[in-house]
N, C-alpha and C positions, 0 to 999 in steps of 0.2 A: 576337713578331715582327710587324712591319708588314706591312699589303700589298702598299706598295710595294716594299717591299725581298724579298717572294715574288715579284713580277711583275717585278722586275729580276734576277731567281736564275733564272725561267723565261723567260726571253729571253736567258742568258747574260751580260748587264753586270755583275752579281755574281755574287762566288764565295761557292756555299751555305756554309753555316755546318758546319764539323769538326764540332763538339759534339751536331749533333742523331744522335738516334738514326733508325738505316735500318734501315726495316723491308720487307719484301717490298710491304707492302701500301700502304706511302707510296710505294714506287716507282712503283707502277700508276698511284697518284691524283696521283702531280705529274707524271707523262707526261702524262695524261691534260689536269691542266688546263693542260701546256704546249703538247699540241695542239688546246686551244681559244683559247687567245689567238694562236694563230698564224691558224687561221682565222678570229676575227675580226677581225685585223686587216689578214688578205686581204680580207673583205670588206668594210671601210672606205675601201681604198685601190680595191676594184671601182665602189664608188659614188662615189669621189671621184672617178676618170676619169669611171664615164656621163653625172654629173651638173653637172660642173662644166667638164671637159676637153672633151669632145666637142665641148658646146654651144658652145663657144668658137671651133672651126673651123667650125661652118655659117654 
C-alpha cells in the first residue's frame, strides 16, 4: 500500500481497503495518525493566514 493512498484513506477521499486485516491495535495507530495529519494541516493553513494573509491587509 502507498502512502498516498493511506493519506487519502485518512482524510476520507478513499474508501480503506475490505481485505486488510482490523485489528484493535491498527485502530489506535490509524486514529492516531489520522489526528495528526489533521493537525498539521491546521497548522499549515494557521501559517498560511499569519504569513501570507494578514500581511496582505496592512
Amino acid at each position: 500500500m502507498g502512502v498516498f493512498r493511506q493519506v487519502a484513506e485518512y482524510l476520507y477521499i478513499k474508501k480503506p481497503d475490505p481485505n486488510r486485516e482490523k485489528t484493535q491495535w491498527m485502530k489506535y495507530m490509524h486514529g492516531i495518525n489520522r489526528i495528526s495529519i489533521f493537525v498539521f494541516l491546521f497548522c499549515l493553513l494557521v501559517m498560511l493566514v499569519r504569513w501570507v494573509i494578514i500581511p496582505l491587509f496592512k
